[in-house]
C-alpha positions as CSV (number, residue, x, y, z in Angstrom):
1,X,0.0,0.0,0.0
2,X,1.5,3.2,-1.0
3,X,2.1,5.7,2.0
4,X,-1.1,7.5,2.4
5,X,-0.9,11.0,3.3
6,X,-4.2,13.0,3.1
7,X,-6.1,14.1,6.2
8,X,-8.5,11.0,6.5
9,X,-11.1,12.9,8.7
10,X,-11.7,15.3,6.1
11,X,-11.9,12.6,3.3
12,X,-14.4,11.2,5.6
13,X,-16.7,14.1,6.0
14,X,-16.7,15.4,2.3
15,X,-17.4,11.5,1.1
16,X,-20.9,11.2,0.2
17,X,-20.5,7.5,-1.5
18,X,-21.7,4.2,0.0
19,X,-18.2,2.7,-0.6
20,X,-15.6,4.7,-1.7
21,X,-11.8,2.8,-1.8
22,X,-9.4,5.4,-1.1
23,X,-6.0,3.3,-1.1
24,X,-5.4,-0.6,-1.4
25,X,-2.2,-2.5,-0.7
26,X,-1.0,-6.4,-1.0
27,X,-2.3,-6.8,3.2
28,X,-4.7,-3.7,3.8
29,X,-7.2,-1.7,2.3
30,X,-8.4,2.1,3.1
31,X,-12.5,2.4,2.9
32,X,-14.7,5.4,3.3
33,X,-18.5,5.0,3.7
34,X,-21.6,7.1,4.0
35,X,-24.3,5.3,5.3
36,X,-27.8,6.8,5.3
37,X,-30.3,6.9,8.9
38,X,-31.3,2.9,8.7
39,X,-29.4,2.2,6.4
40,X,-26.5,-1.4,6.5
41,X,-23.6,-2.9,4.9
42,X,-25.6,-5.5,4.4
43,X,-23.8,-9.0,4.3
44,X,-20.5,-7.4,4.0
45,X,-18.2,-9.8,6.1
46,X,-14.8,-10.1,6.5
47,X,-12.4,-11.9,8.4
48,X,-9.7,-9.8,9.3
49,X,-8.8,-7.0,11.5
50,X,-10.7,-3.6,11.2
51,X,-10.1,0.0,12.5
52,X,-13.4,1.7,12.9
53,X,-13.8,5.3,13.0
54,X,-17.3,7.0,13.0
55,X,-17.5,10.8,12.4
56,X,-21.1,11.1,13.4
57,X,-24.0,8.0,14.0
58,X,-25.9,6.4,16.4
59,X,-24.2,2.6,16.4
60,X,-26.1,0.9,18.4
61,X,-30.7,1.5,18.1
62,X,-32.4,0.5,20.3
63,X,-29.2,0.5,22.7
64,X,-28.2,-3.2,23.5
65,X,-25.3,-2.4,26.4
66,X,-26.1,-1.4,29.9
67,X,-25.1,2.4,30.0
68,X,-21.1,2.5,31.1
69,X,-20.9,-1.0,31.1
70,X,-16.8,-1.9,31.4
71,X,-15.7,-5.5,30.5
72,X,-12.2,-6.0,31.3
73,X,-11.7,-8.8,29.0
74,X,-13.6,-10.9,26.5
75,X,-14.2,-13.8,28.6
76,X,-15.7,-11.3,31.2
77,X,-18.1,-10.0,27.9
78,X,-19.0,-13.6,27.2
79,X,-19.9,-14.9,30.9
80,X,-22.1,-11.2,31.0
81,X,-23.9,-12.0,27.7
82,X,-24.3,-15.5,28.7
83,X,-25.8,-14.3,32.4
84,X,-28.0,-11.8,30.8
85,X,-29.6,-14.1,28.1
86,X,-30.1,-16.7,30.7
87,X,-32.2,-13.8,32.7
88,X,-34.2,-12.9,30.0
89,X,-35.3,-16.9,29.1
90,X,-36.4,-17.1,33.0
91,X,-38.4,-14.4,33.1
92,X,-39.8,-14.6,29.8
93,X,-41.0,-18.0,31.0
94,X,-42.0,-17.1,34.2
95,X,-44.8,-14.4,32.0
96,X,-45.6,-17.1,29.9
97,X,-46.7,-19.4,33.2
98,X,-48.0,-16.6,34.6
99,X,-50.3,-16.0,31.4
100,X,-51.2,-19.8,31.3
101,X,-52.3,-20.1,35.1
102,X,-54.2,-16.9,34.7
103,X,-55.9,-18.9,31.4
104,X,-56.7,-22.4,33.6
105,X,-57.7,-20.4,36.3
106,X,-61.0,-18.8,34.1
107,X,-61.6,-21.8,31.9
108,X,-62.0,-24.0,35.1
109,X,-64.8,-21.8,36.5
């Protein structure tokens, strides 16, 4: 990749494309994008290392992260996922045989 030297900030403010490639090299590659409100990348996957930088967007809607929430390592995100999913699936089924006794309870009357 030759050495890029324009002010990538700016490039990313003035770009009004979807995908624009700025500089490409044998290991790496430099992409803007402008996404509009709603709109994706779509199925655009990659596996490989990324550098994000976002000039102005909301990234995450509705917000999926308790507000200030610090994992210290991955393993600690993982165990936290795993501990708030399994939360969700209790009470979820603790409506549902809520719901169902409240249903037995007027059909036996």
């Amino acid at each position: 990749m030759e050495i890029f030297h324009d002010d990538v900030k700016k490039l990313a403010r003035q770009n009004t494309n979807f995908r624009k490639v700025v500089s490409t090299g044998p290991q790496s590659q430099l992409v803007l994008m402008s996404l509009l409100a709603g709109e994706d990348i779509g199925d655009d996957v990659h596996f490989a290392d990324h550098f994000i930088l976002v000039e102005r967007a909301v990234l995450y809607s509705p917000p999926h992260y308790v507000n200030r929430i610090v994992h210290a390592t991955k393993d600690d995100s993982i165990a936290a996922e795993a501990e708030a999913e399994a939360l969700q699936f209790r009470e979820a089924h603790r409506e549902d045989a809520k719901t169902r006794s409240r249903f037995f309870a007027t059909e036996r009357v």
